[in-house]
C-alpha positions as CSV (number, residue, x, y, z in Angstrom):
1,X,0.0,0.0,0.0
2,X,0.7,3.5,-0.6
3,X,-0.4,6.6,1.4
4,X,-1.2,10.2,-0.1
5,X,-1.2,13.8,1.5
6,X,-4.5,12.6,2.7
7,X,-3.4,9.7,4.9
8,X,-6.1,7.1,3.1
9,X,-4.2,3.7,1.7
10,X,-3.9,3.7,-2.5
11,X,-2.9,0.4,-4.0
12,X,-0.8,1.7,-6.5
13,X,-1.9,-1.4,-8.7
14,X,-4.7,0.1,-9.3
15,X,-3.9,4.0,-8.5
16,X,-3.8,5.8,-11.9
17,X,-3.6,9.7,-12.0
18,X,-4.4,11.7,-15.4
19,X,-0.8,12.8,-15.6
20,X,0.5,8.6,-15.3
21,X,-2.2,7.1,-18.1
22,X,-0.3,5.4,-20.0
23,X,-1.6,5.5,-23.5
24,X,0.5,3.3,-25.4
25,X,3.9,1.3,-25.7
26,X,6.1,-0.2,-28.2
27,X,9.8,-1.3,-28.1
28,X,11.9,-2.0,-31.1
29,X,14.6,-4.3,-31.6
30,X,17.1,-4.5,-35.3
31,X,20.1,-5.6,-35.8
32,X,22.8,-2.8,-36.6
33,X,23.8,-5.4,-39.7
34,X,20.1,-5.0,-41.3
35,X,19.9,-1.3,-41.1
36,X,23.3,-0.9,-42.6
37,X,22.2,-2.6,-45.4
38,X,19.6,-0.1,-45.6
39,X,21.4,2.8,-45.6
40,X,24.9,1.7,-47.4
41,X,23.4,1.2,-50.8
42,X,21.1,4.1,-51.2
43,X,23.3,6.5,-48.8
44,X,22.4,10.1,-48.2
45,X,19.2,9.8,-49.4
46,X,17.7,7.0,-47.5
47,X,19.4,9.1,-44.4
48,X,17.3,12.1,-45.7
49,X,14.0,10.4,-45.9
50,X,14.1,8.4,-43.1
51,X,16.6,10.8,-40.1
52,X,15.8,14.8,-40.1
53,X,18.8,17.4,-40.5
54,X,19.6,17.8,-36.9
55,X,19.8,13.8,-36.3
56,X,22.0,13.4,-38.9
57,X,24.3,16.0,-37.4
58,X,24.4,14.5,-34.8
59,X,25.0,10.8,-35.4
60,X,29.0,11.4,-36.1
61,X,31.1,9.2,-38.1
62,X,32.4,5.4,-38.1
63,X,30.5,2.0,-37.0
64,X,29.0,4.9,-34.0
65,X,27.1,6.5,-36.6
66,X,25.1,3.3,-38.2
67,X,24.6,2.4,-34.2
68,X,23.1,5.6,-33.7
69,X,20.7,5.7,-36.8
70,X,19.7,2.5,-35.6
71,X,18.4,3.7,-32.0
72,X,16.8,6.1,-33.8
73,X,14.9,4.4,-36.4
74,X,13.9,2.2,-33.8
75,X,12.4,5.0,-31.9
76,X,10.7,6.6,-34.6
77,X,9.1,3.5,-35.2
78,X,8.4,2.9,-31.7
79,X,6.3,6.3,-31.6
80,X,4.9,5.6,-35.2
81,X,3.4,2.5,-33.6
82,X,1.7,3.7,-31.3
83,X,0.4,7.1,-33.4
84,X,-1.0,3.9,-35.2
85,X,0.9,4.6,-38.4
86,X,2.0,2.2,-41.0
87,X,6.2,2.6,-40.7
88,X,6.3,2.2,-44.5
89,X,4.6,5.7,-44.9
90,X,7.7,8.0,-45.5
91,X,6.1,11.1,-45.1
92,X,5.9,10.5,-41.6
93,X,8.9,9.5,-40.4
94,X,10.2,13.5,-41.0
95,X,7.2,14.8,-39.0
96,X,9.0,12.9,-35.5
97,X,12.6,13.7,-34.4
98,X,14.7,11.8,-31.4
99,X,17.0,15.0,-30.1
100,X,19.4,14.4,-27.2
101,X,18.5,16.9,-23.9
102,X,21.2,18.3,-22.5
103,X,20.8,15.5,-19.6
104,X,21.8,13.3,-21.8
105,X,18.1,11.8,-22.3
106,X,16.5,10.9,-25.9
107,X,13.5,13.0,-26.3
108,X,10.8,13.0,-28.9
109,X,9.9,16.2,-31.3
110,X,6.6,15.8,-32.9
111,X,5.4,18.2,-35.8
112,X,2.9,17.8,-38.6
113,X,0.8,14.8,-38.9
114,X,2.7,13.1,-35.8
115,X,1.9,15.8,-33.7
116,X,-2.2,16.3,-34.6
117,X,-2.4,12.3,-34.4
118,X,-0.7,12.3,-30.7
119,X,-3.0,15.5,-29.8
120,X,-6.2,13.4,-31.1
121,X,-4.9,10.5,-28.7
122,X,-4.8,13.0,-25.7
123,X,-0.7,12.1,-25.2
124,X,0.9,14.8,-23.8
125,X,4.3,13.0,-23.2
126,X,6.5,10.8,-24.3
127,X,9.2,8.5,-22.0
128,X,11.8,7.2,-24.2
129,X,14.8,4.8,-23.7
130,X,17.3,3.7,-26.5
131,X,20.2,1.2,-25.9
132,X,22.7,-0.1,-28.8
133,X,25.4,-2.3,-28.9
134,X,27.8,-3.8,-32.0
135,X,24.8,-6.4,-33.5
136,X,21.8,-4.7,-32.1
137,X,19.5,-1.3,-31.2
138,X,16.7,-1.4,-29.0
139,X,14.3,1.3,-27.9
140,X,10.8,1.9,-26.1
141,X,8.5,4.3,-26.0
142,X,5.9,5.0,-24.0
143,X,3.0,7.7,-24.5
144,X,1.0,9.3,-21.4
C-alpha cells in the first residue's frame, strides 16, 4: 500500500492519475547489420528520408554512426506504432525527431501529422529509452 497527502491507503496497482495514463507502448529491436544494409546502398538519401537534418548531425562518423541511426529508427518506429501509423509511410517519419536533452536523455519532437495524431490521442508525453550495442539497437516508448 501506498499513502497520499490525505493519509487514506492507495494500491498503486490500481492508483492511476491523469498525468501517469499510459496511452501506449512499443519497443523495437534491429540488428545494426540489417539497417546498414539499408542505408549503405542508397546512402544520403535513405538518411534524408528516413533521419531529419539535426539527427544526422548528430550521429557522427564510423561503426557509431550506423549504431546511432539505428536507435533512432527504432524510436521513430516505436512512436509511429503507437500514433497507429504504418512505418512504410515515408512522409511520416520527418514529422518525428529523437533530439538528445542536454541530460543526456532521448526525447521525442513531434510536428505535422505526428503531432495532430498524438493530440487526437490525448498524449501529452513521451518516455523514451534507447540502448545499442555492436549487433543490435533497442528502444521503447511509452506515451502518457
Amino acid at each position: 500500500m501506498f499513502t497520499i497527502e490525505s493519509e487514506i491507503p492507495v494500491n498503486l496497482l490500481t492508483f492511476e492519475p491523469d498525468a501517469l495514463k499510459v496511452i501506449g507502448h512499443s519497443i523495437n529491436i534491429v540488428t545494426i547489420s540489417s539497417i546498414k544494409k539499408l542505408i549503405e546502398p542508397a546512402g544520403r538519401s535513405f538518411e534524408m528520408q528516413w533521419f531529419t537534418e539535426r539527427e544526422l548531425s548528430a550521429s557522427g562518423f564510423g561503426n557509431h554512426r550506423i549504431q546511432y541511426l539505428a536507435g533512432r529508427f527504432c524510436v521513430k518506429k516505436a512512436v509511429l506504432q503507437i500514433l497507429g501509423v504504418e512505418y512504410n509511410q515515408d512522409c511520416f517519419w520527418l514529422d518525428l525527431e529523437v533530439q538528445r536533452l542536454s541530460t543526456g536523455k532521448p526525447a521525442i519532437l513531434l510536428d505535422g501529422k505526428c503531432q495532430e495524431i498524438a493530440v487526437a490521442l490525448g498524449i501529452t508525453k513521451w518516455l523514451v529509452s534507447i540502448s545499442h550495442v555492436s549487433s543490435y539497437a533497442t528502444a521503447s516508448a511509452i506515451a502518457l
